[in-house]
C-alpha positions in Angstrom: -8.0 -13.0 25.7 -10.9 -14.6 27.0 -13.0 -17.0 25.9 -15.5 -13.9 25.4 -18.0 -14.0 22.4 -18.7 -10.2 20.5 -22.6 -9.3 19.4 -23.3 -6.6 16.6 -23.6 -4.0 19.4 -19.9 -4.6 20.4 -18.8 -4.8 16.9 -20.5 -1.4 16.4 -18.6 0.1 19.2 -15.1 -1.5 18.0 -15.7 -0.2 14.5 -16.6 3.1 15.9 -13.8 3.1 18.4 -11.4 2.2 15.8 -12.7 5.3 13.5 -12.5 7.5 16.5 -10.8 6.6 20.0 -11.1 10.1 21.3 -15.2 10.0 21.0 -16.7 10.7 24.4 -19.1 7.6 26.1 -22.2 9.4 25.5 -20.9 10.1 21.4 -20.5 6.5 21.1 -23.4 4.9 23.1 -25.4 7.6 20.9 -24.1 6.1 17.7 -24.2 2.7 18.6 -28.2 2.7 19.9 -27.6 2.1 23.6 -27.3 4.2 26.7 -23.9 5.3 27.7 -23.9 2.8 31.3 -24.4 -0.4 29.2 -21.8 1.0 26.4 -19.3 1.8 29.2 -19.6 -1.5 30.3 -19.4 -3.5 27.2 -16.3 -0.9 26.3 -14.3 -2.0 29.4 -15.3 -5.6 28.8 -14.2 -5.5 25.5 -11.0 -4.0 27.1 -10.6 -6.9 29.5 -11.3 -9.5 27.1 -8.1 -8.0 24.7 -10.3 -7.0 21.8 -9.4 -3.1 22.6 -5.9 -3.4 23.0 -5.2 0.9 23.4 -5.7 4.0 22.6 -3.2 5.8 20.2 -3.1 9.2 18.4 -1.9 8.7 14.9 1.0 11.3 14.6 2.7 12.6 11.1 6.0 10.9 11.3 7.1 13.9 8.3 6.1 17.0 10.4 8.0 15.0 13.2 11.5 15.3 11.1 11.2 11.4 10.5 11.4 11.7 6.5 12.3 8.0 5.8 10.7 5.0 6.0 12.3 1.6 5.4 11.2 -1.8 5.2 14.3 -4.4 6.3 13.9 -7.8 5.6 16.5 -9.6 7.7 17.1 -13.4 7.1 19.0 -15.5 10.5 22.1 -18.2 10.4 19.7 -20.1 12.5 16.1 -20.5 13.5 16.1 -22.6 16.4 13.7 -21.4 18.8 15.8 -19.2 21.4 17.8 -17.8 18.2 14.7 -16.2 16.9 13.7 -14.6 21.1 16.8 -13.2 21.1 16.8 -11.6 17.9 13.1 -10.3 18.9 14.0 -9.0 22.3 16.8 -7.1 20.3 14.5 -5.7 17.8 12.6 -4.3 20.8 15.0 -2.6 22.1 15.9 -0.5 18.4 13.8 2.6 18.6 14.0 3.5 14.8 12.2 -0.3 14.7 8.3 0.3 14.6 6.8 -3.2 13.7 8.5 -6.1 13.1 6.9 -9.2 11.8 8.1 -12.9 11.7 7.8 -14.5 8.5 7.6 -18.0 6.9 9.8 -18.7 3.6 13.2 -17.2 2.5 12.6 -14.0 4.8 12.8 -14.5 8.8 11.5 -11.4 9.6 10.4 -7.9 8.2 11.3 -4.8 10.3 9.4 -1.5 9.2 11.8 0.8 10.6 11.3 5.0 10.6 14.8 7.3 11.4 15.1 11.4 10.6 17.4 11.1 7.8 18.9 8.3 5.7 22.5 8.8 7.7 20.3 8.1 10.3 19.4 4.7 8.9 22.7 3.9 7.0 24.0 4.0 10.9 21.5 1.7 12.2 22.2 -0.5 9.5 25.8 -0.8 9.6 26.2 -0.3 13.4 23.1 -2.2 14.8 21.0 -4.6 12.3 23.7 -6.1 10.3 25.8 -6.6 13.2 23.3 -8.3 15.4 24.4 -11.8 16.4 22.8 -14.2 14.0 21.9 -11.8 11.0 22.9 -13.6 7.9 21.6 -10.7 5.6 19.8 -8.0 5.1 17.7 -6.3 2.6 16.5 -3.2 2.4 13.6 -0.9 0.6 13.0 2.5 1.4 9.3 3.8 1.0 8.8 6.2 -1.9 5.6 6.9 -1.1 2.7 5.7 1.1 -1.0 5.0 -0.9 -3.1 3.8 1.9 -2.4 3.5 5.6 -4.8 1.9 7.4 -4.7 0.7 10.9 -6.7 -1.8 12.5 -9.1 -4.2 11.0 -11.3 -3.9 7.8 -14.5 -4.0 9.7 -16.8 -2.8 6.3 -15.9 -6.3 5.1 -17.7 -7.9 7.0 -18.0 -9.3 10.5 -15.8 -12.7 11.4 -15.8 -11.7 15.0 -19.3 -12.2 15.6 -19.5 -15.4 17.1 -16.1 -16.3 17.3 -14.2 -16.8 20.2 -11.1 -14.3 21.5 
């Protein structure tokens, strides 16, 4: 990202954005207090600058057939630098693996993975994750149920990015 600084008027429109990224230019330069130009402008700026970083639908992983959701926490044999890229280019190559995080402490990483069934998952497991090179163990937890889910950034809390630099 650039060295770009945000004003309230592009906070606005990444708060709005974030509620709604399907709202047309002249929606959001209505509800933001500027003309739809400048707010098409500042939009792709913020684009450019890495503060938008895409446009997603959020899709229902149940009505999709994926009924189980797992959170892996995988610990390595080693954590020397190119032990921990390969294990990451790996991960990005495992479609059931939708975000995977590196950690500090007694857990390397945490994998939230999604699959159809748990057979599904079971054969992931056993067949890919365990058996990756450099997996000492692995824990798992599947998701009972789901209480919030909330992408993006808590923008109602207040507003760190004013002033800051990307």
């Amino acid at each position: 990202m650039s060295g770009s600084k945000i004003d309230p008027i592009d906070h606005k429109i990444l708060a709005e954005l974030q509620g709604d990224g399907r709202m047309t230019n002249v929606e959001l330069s209505r509800r933001v207090g500027i003309s739809a130009p400048p707010c098409l402008r500042r939009v792709r700026s913020l684009e450019d600058a890495g503060y938008i970083e895409g446009y997603h639908a959020k899709v229902n992983a149940r009505a999709l057939g994926f009924e189980v959701k797992v959170f892996a926490m995988v610990s390595l044999k080693s954590q020397a630098g190119e032990d921990l890229a390969a294990f990451e280019s790996r991960v990005r190559e495992w479609p059931l693996v939708r975000e995977c995080f590196m950690l500090n402490g007694e857990i390397d990483f945490l994998l939230k993975c999604v699959a159809p069934n748990l057979a599904t998952f079971q054969t992931f497991l056993t067949d890919d994750l365990t058996a990756a090179p450099n997996v000492a163990s692995v824990k798992t937890s599947l998701v009972i149920r789901s209480s919030k889910d909330e992408p993006g950034v808590p923008f109602e809390s207040g507003e760190p990015a004013l002033g800051q630099t990307a």
